[in-house]
FITOR-208927 format. One record per residue (C-alpha): residue number from 1; residue in three letters; z, x, y. Coordinates in Angstrom, 1 decimal, always signed. Each point is the difference from the previous one (the first is absolute). Layout:
N
 marvo zamar      z      x      y
   NUM   Ala      Z      X      Y
...
END
This chain:
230
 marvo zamar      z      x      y
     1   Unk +188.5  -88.5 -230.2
     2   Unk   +1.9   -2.8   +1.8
     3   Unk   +1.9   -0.8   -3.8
     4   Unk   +1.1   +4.2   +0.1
     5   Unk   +1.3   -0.9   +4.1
     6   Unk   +1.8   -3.0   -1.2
     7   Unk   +1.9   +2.2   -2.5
     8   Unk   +0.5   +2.8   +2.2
     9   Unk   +2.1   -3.0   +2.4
    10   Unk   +1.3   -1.2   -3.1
    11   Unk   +1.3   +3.6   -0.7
    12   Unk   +1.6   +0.8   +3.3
    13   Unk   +1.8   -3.6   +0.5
    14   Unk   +1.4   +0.5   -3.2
    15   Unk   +4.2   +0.0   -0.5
    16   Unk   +1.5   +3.2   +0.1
    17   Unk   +1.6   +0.4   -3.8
    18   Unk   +3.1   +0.3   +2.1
    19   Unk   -0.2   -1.9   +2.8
    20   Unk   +3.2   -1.9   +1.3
    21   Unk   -0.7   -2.9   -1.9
    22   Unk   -0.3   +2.0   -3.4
    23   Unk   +2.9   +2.1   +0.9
    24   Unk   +2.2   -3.2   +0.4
    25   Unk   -0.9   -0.8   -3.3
    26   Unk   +2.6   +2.7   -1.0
    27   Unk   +2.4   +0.4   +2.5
    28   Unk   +0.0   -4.4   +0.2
    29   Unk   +1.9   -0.3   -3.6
    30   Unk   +2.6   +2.6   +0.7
    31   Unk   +1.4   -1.7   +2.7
    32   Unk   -0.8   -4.1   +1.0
    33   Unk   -2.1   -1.3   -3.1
    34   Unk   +2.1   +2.5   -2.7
    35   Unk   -0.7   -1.9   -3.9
    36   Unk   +3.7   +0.3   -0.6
    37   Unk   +2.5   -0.8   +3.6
    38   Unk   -3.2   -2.2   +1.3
    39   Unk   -2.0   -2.0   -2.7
    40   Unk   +2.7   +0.4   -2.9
    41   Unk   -2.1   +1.1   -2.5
    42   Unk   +1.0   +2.6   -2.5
    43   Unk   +3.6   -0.5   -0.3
    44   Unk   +0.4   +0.5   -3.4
    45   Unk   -1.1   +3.9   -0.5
    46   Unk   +2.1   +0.5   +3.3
    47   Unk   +2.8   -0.8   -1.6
    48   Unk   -0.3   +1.3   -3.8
    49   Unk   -1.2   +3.1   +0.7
    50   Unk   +1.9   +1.4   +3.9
    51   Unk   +3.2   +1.3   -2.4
    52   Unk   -1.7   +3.6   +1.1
    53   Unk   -2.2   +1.4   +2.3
    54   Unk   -2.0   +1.8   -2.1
    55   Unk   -1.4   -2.6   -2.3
    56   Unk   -0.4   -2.6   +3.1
    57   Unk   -1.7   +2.9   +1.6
    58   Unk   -2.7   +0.1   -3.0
    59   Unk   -0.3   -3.8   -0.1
    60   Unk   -0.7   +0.0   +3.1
    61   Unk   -2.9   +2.5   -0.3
    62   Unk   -1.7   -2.0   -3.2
    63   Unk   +0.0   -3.0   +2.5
    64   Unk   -1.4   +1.5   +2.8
    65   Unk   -2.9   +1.7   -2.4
    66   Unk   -0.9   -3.7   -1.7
    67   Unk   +0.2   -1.8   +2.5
    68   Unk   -2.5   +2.5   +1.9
    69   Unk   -2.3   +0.0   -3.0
    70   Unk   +0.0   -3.7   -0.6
    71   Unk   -0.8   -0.7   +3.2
    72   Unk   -2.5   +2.0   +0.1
    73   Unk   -1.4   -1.1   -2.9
    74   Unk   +0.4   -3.9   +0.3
    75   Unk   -1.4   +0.3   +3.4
    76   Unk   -3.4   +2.2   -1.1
    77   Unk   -0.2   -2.9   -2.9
    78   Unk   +0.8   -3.2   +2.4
    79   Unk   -3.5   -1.0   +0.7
    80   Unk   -1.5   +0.1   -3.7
    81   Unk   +3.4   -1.2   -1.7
    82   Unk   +0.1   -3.6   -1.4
    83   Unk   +2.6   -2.1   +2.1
    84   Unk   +1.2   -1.8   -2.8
    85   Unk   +0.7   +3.2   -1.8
    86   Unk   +1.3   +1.9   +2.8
    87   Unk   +3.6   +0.0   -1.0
    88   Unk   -0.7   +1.3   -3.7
    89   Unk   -2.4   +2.8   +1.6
    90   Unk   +3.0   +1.2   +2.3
    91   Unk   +2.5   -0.2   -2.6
    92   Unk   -1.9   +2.4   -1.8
    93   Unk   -1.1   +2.8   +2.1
    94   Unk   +4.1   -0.3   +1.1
    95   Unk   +0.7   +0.0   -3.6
    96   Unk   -2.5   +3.3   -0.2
    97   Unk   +1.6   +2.0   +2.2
    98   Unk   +3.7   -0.7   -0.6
    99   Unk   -1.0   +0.7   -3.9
   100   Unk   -1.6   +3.6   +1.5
   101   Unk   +3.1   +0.5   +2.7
   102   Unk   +2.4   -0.5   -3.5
   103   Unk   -1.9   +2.4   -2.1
   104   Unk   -0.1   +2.6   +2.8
   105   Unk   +3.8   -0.5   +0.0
   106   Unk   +0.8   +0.6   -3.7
   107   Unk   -2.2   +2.9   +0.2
   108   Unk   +1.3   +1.8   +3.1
   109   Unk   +3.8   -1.7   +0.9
   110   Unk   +0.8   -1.4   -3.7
   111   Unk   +3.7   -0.2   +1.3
   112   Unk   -0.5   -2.0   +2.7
   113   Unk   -2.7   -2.1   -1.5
   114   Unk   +2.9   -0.8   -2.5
   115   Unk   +2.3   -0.8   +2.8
   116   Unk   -2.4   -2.1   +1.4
   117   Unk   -0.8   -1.8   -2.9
   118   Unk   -1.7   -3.6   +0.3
   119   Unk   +0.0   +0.2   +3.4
   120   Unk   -2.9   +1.6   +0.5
   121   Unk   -1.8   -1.9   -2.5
   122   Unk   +1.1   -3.1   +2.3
   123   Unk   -2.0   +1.4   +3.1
   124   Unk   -2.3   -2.2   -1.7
   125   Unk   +1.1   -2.9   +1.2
   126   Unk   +1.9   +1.4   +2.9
   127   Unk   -0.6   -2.9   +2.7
   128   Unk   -0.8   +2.7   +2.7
   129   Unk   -3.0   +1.0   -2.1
   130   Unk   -1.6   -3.0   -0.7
   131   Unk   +0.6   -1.7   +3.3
   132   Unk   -1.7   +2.6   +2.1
   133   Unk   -2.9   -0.2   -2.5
   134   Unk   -0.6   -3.4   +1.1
   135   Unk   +1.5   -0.4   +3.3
   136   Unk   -2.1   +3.4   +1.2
   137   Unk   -1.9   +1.5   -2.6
   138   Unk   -2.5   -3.0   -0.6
   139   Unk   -0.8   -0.4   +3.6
   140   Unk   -0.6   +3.8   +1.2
   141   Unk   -2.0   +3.0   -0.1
   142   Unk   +0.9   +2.7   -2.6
   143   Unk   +1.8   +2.5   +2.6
   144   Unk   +2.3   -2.3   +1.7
   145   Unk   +0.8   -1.6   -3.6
   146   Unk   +1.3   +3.8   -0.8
   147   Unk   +2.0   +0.1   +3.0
   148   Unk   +1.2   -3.3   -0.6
   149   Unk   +1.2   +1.1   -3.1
   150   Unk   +1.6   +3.7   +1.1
   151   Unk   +1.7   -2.0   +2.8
   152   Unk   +1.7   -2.7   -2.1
   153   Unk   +1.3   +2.4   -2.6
   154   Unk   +1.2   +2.0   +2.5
   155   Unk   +2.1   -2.4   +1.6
   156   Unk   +1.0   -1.4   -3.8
   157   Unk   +0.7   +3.8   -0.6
   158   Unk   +2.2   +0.5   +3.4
   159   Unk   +2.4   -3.1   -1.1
   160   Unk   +0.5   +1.2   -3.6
   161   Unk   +0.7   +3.5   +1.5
   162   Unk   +2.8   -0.6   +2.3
   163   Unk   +1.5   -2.4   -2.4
   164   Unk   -0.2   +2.5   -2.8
   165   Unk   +1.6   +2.6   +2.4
   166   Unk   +2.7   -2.4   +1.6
   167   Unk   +0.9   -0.7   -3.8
   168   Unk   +0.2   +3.6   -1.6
   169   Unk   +1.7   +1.2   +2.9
   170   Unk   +3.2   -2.4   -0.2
   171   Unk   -0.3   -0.5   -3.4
   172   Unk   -0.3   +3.4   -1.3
   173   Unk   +0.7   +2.0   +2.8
   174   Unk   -3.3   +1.8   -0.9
   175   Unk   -3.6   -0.1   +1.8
   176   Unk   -3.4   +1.2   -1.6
   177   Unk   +2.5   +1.3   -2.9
   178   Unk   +2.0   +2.3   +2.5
   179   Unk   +3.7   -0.7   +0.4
   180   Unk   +1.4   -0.9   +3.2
   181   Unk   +3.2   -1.8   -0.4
   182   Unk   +0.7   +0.7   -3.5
   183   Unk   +3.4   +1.6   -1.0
   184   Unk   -1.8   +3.2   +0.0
   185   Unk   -0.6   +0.5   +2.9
   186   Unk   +2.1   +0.7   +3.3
   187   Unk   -0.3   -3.0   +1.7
   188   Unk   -0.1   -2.3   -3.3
   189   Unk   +3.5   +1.6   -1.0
   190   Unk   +1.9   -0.5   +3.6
   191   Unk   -1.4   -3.7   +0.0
   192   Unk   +1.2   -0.3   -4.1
   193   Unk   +3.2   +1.3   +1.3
   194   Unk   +0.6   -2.6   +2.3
   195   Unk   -0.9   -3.1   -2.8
   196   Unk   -3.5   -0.1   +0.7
   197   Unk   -2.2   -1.0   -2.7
   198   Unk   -3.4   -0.6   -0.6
   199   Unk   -1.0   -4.0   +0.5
   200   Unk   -1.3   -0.7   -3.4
   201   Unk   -1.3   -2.9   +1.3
   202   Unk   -2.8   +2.0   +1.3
   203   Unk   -1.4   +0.3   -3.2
   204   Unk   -0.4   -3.8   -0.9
   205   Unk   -3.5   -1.7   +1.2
   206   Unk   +2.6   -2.7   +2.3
   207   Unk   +0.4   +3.3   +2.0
   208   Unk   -3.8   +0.1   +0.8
   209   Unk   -0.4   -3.3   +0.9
   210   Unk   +2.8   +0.1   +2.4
   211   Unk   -1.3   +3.1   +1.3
   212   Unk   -3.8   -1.4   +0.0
   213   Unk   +1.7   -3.3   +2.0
   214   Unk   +1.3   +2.3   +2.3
   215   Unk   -3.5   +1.6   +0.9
   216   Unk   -1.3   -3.1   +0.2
   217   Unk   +3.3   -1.3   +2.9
   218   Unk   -0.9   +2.9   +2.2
   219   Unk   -4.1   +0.2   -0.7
   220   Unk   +0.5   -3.9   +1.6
   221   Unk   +2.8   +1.2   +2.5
   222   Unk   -2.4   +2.6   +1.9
   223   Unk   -2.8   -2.7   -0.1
   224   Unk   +0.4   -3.4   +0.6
   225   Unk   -3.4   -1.0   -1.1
   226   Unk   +1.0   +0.5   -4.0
   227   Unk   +2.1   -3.1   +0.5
   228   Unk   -1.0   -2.6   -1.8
   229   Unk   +0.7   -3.1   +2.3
   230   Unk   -0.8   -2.7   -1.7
END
């Protein structure tokens, strides 16, 4: 009787699954502990594959859904896995689901899973990935893990996003395919009338890390705390 009481305490001084603390697991990586502006991590997809929205946009979805799932997984696993083998174990399960994310891609989006090419074979050994497997992962319970993982992809998947869209807007004068300032259109014609051309520099991967160093400037700008002092 007193064993069902204790669990019945137990039960009701439990965490809400989305209690403040849980809910900053999300919202924390989109803004002040972002993978990409904050711990610079992941800065090689960011800039091979932001040429387009649309294909960032997908990226950014395979990220979010491995590094939910291995999170998940590692963390359900972290108490009966070998410490010496840890590394090898996570590698795998990442290596898992990236191989089941690439599959579903050839079957469903072929043309984009050709566009994206290696790149999503290298979420692999994306540092974002592996990093929260160990920094987080290892040392929580299985629903803040998941979280952990929504929230960081997320706030990988919000850099790669405005990048991509800074970059097809001024260098193709397109966005999500549609054309905006193209010589098609009304207000692409009037500003190709005038000399204005599309900056083909846009397109090059020097444009997204000038653009990515520019997030990262005004991310520190609007809080001081970001600066590294030393």
């Amino acid at each position: 009787m007193s064993d069902t009481k204790e669990a019945v305490v137990e039960l009701k001084q439990s965490e809400p699954l989305m209690s403040s603390k849980n809910r900053r697991l999300i919202s924390d990586p989109l803004d002040d502990n972002n993978p990409i502006t904050v711990q610079v991590l992941g800065i090689c997809s960011a800039l091979a594959v932001t040429t387009q929205v649309k294909p960032a946009m997908v990226m950014s979805v395979c990220v979010v859904a491995v590094m939910a799932a291995s999170n998940l997984s590692i963390s359900l696993m972290r108490n009966i896995m070998p410490g010496r083998i840890r590394m090898i174990i996570q590698l795998l399960v990442i290596a898992a689901l990236v191989t089941v994310v690439d599959q579903f891609l050839k079957a469903f989006m072929f043309d984009l899973s050709k566009e994206l090419s290696v790149f999503i074979g290298l979420i692999i050994t994306n540092c974002i990935v592996m990093g929260r497997l160990e920094a987080f992962a290892m040392a929580n319970k299985p629903w803040p893990s998941f979280l952990d993982g929504i929230g960081n992809g997320l706030g990988y998947g919000a850099i790669l996003l405005i990048v991509a869209a800074l970059r097809e807007f001024f260098g193709a004068g397109t966005l999500l395919g549609w054309e905006i300032l193209t010589p098609n259109t009304a207000l692409g014609g009037w500003l190709a009338s005038i000399g204005y051309a599309h900056n083909g520099i846009m397109t090059t991967s020097a444009a997204a890390m000038f653009i990515i160093g520019v997030l990262i400037w005004i991310q520190r700008s609007r809080n001081p705390k970001l600066v590294d002092i030393s």
